[in-house]
PAZAPA-4460 file (N, C-alpha, C; in steps of 0.05 Angstrom, whole numbers, plus 32768, in hexadecimal, padded with zeros to 4 digits):
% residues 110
    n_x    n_y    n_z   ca_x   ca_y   ca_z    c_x    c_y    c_z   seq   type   mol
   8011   7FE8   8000   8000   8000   8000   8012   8019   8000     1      X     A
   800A   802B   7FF3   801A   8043   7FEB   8011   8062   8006     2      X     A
   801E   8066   800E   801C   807D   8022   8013   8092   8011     3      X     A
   8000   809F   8027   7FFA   80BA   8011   8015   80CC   8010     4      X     A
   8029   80CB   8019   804A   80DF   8019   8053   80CE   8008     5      X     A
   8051   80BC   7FF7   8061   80B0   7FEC   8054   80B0   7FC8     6      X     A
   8033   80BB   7FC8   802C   80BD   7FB0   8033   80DA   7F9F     7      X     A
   8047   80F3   7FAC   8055   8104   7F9C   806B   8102   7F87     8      X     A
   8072   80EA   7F91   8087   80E1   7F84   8078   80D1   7F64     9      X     A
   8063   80C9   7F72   804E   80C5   7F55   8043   80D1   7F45    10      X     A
   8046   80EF   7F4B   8034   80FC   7F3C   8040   80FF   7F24    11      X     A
   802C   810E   7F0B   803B   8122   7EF6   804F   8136   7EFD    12      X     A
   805F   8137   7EF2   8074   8155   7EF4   805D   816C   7EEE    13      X     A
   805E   8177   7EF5   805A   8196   7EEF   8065   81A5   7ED3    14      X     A
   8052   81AC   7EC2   8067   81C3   7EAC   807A   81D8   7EBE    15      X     A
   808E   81CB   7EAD   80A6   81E1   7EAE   80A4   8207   7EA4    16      X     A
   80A9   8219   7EB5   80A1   822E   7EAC   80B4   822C   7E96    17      X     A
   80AC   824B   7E80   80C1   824D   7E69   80D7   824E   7E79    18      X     A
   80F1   823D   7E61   8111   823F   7E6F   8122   8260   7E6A    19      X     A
   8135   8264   7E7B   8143   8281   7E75   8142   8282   7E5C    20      X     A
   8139   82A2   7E59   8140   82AD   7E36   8153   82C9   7E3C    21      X     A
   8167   82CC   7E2D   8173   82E1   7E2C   8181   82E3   7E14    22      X     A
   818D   8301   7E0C   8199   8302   7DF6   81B4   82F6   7DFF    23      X     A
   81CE   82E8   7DF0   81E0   82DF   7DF9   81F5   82E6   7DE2    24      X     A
   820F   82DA   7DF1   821A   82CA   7DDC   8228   82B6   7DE8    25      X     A
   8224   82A4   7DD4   822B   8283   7DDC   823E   827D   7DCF    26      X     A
   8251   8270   7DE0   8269   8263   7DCC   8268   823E   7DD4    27      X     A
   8271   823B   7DC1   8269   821F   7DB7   8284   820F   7DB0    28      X     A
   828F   81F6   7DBA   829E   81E6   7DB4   82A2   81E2   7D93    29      X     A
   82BB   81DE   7D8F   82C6   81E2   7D70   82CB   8202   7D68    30      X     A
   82CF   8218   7D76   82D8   8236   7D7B   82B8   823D   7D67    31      X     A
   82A2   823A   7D69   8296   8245   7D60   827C   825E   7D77    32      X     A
   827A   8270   7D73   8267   8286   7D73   8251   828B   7D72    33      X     A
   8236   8289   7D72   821C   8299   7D77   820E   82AA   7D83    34      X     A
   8208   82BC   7D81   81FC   82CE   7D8C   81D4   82D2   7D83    35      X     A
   81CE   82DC   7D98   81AC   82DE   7D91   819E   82DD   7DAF    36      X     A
   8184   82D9   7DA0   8177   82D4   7DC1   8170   82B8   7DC4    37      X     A
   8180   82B1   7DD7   8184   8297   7DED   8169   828A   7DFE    38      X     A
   8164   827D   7DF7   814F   826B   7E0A   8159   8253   7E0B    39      X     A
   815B   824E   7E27   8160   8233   7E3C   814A   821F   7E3A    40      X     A
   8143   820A   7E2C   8131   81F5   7E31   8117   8205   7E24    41      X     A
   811A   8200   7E0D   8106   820F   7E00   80EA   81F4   7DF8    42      X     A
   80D0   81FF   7DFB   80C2   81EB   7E00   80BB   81DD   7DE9    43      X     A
   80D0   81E3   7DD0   80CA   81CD   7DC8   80E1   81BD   7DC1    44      X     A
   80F5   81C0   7DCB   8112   81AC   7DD2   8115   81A9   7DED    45      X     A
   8108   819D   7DFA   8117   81A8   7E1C   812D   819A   7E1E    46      X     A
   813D   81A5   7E31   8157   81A3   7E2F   816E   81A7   7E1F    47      X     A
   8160   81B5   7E08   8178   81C0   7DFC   8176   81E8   7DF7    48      X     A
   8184   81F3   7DF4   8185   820A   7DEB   8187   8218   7DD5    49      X     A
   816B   821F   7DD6   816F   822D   7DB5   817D   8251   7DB6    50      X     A
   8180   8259   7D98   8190   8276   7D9A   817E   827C   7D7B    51      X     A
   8172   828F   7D7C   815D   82A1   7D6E   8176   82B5   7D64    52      X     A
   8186   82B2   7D4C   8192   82C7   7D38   8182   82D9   7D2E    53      X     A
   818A   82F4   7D3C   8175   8302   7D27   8187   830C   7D11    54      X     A
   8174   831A   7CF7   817B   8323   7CE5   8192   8332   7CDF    55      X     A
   81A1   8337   7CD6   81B5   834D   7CC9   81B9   8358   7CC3    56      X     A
   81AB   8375   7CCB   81A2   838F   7CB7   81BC   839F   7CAA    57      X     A
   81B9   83B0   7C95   81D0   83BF   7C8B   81C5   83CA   7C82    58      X     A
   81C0   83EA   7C87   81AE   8402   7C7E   8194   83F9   7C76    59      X     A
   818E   83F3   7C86   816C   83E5   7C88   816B   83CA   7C79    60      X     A
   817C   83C5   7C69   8179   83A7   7C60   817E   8392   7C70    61      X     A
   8179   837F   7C6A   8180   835C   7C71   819A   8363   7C61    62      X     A
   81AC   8353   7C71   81C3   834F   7C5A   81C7   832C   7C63    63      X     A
   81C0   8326   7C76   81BF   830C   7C87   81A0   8300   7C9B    64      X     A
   8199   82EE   7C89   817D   82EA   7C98   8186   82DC   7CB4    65      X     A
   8171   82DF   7CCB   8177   82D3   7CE3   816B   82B8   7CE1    66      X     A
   8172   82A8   7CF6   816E   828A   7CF4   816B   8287   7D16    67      X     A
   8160   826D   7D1C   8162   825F   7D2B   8176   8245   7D36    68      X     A
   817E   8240   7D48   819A   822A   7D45   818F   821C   7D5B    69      X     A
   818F   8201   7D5F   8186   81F7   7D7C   81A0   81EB   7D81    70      X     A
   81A3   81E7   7D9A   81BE   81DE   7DA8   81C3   81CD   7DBA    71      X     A
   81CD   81B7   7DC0   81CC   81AD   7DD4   81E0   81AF   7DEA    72      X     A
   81DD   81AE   7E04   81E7   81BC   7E1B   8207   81B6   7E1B    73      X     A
   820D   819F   7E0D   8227   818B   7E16   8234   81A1   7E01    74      X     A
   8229   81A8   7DF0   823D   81BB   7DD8   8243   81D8   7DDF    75      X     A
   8232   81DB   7DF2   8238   81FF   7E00   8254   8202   7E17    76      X     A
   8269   8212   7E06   827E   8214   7E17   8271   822C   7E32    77      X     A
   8269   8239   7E25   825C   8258   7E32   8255   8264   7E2B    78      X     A
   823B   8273   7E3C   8225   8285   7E2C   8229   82AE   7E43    79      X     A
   822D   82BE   7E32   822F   82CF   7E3A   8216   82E3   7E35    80      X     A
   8204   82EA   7E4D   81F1   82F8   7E48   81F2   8313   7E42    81      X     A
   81F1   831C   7E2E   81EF   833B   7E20   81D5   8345   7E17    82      X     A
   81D7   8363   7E19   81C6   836B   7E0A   81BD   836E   7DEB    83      X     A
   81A3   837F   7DE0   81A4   836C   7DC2   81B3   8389   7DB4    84      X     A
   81BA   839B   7DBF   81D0   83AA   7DAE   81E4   83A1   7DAF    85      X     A
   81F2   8393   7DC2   820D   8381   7DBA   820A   836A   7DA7    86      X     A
   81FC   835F   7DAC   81F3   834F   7D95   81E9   8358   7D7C    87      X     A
   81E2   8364   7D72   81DE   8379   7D62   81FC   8376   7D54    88      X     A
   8211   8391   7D6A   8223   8397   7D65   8239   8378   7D55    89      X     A
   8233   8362   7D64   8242   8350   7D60   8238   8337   7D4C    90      X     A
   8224   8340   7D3A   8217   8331   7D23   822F   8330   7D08    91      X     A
   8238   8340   7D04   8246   833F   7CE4   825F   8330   7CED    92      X     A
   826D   832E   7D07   827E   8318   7D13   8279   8301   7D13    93      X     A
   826D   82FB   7D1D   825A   82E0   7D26   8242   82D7   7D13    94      X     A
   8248   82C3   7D0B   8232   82BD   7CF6   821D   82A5   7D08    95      X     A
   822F   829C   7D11   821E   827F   7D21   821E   826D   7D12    96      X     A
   822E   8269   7CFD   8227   824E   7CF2   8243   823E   7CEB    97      X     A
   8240   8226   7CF6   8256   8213   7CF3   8264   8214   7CE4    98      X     A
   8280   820D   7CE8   8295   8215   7CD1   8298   81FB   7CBC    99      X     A
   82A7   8210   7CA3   82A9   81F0   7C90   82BE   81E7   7C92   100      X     A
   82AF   81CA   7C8D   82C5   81B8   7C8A   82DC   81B9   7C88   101      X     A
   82F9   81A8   7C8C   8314   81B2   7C8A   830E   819D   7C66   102      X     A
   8327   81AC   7C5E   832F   8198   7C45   8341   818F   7C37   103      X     A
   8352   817D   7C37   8367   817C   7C2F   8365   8172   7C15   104      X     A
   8382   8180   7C12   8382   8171   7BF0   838A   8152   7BEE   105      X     A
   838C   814C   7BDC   838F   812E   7BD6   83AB   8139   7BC3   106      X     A
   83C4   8145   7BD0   83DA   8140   7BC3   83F3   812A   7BC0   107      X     A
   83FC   812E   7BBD   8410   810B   7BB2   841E   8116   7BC9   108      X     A
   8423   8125   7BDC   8436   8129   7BEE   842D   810E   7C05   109      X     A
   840E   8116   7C02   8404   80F2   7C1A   8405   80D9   7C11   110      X     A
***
């Protein structure tokens, strides 16, 4: 027979409120960069962190559309919370997107 102190441990979890959102920048294993606004356990990945790129203006244009990147926690070296004028400021640096490939040639030296 089950104690009534012992049927909490039974229950449903509770929804999780929304996870931290802030503008950031995140750096990421393999020397890579992102910046945007940061949400912690976003409800529709929980447990991982997504980063909302915004756009790239240059005299009112797009010159770079924004994107979304989802992330998983094990890949975040560190996330630095800023505001969205530094981020702003730090868009035409930072692209957020994985670097290419290395390539070597296939010379007769190997």
């Amino acid at each position: 027979m089950v104690k009534k102190s012992q049927l909490a441990i039974f229950e449903a979890p509770q929804e999780k409120a929304d996870g931290l959102k802030s503008w950031a920048l995140v750096e990421l294993f393999g020397h890579q960069r992102i910046v945007g606004a940061m949400t912690v356990d976003p409800p529709e990945f929980p447990g991982m962190v997504r980063v909302d790129v915004p756009d790239l203006l240059k005299d009112g244009k797009v010159e770079r559309p924004g994107f979304t990147r989802y992330l998983g926690r094990a890949a975040i070296y560190g996330a630095t919370p800023i505001d969205e004028a530094t981020v702003r400021q730090l868009l035409p640096a930072i692209d957020g997107k994985p670097h290419r490939p290395m390539q070597f040639s296939r010379g007769e030296d190997y």
